[in-house]
C-alpha positions, 0 to 999 in steps of 0.5 A, spaced: 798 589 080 801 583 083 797 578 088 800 577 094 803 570 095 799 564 099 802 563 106 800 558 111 799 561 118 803 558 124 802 558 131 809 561 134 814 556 136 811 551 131 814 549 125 809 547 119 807 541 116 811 539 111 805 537 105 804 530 105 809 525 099 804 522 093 804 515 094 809 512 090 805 508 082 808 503 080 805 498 075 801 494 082 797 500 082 794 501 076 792 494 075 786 491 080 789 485 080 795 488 084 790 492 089 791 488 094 799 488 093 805 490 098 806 497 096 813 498 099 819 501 095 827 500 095 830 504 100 838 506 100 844 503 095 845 496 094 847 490 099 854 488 099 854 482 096 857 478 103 851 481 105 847 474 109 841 478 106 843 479 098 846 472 098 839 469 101 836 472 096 840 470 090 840 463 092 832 463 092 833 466 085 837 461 083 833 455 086 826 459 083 829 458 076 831 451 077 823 449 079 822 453 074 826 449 068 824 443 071 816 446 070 814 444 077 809 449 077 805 446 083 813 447 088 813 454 084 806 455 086 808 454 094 813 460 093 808 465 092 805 470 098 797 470 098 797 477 096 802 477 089 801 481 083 805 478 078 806 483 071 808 483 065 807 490 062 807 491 054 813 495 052 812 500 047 818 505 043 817 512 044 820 519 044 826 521 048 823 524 054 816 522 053 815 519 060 813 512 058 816 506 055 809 501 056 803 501 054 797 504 059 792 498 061 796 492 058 800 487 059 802 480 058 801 478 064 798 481 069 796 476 075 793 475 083 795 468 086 788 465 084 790 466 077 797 464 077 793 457 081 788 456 075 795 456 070 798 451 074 792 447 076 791 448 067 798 444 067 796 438 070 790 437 064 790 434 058 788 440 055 794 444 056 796 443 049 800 449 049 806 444 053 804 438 050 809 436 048 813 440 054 818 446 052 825 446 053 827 452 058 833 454 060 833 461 065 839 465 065 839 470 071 844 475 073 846 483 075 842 480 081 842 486 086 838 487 092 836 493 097 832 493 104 825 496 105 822 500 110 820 493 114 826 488 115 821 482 113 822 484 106 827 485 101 827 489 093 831 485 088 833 487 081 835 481 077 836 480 069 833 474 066 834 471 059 829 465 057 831 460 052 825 456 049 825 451 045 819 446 043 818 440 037 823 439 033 822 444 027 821 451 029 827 455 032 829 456 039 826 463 042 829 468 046 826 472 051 831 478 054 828 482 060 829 485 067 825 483 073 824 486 080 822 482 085 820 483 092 821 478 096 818 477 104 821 473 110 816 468 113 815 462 116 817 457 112 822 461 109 822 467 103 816 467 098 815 472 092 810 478 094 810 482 088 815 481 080 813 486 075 818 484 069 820 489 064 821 485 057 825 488 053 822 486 045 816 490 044 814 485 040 814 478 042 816 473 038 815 466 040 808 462 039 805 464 046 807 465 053 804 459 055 810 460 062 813 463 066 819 468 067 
């Protein structure tokens, strides 16, 4: 004998409620130094490029890698909301269909503000040997896309990364290839960084540490 299906009852004239969304996971959630992160999710297809929006961000981008290059961490620094989350999970291979491609509970980096102040703050020692002598950087960016949210403050931006790092004059150069998604706020003084996971494309890293910034 069959059981009758469960149906919900409704008062005449009435629609029912549609059940509520399951809030959207992102590597923020899982961590507890991104609990504090802005949860907010792309909406739509991408901006024109003449878009004033995509060509503001591009330019941030752009003008993020530069200090960046230069490791003027400390006018990196300013660029950051208080609430930032700042990830690098660790990629893992897998089987087709498996769901996943990075490892539960890890990660390169995983970062709040305060974090990303005691690295900086570390820099401006004498016990940074990891960058004594400084790295040669270049940052590469490109495939720089962007969308709006659900606030008009704030803008999701996918763009491709390719590092170049070169340190002493024996080893080789190293190569750092990985997509990032960004999402920046508007505010008083201009766009800041909210929230940046970086999706690295080796499963292994092969330079001697990550002792920077991507």
């Amino acid at each position: 004998m069959s059981t009758p299906a469960t149906t919900t009852s409704t008062t005449p004239g009435t629609t029912a409620a549609a059940p509520e969304a399951a809030p959207v996971e992102t590597h923020s959630t899982r961590s507890v130094l991104g609990a504090h992160a802005s949860r907010l999710q792309r909406v739509g297809a991408t901006l024109p490029f003449d878009d004033e929006r995509h060509l503001a961000a591009h330019r941030w981008l752009v003008d993020e890698a530069w200090l960046l290059d230069a490791q003027a961490y400390s006018d990196w620094l300013a660029l950051l909301t208080e609430d930032i989350h700042y990830v690098m999970p660790v990629r893992v291979t897998t089987a087709l269909g498996a769901g996943f491609d990075t490892s539960p509970g890890m990660a390169h980096f995983d970062e709040d503000w305060y974090s990303l102040s005691r690295r900086v703050a570390r820099f401006l020692t004498e016990h940074a040997w990891t960058e004594d002598p400084p790295s040669r950087l270049r940052h590469h960016l490109s495939n720089v896309r962007t969308f709006a949210t659900e606030d008009p403050d704030h803008l999701i931006v996918d763009s491709a990364t390719l590092l170049f790092r070169n340190r002493g004059d024996v080893h080789e150069g190293s190569l750092v290839s990985a997509g990032r998604e960004d999402l920046l706020r508007r505010t008083p003084e201009g766009w800041k960084l909210a929230r940046r996971t970086i999706m690295v494309d080796d499963s292994v890293m092969r330079m001697q540490n990550l002792a920077i910034f991507l």
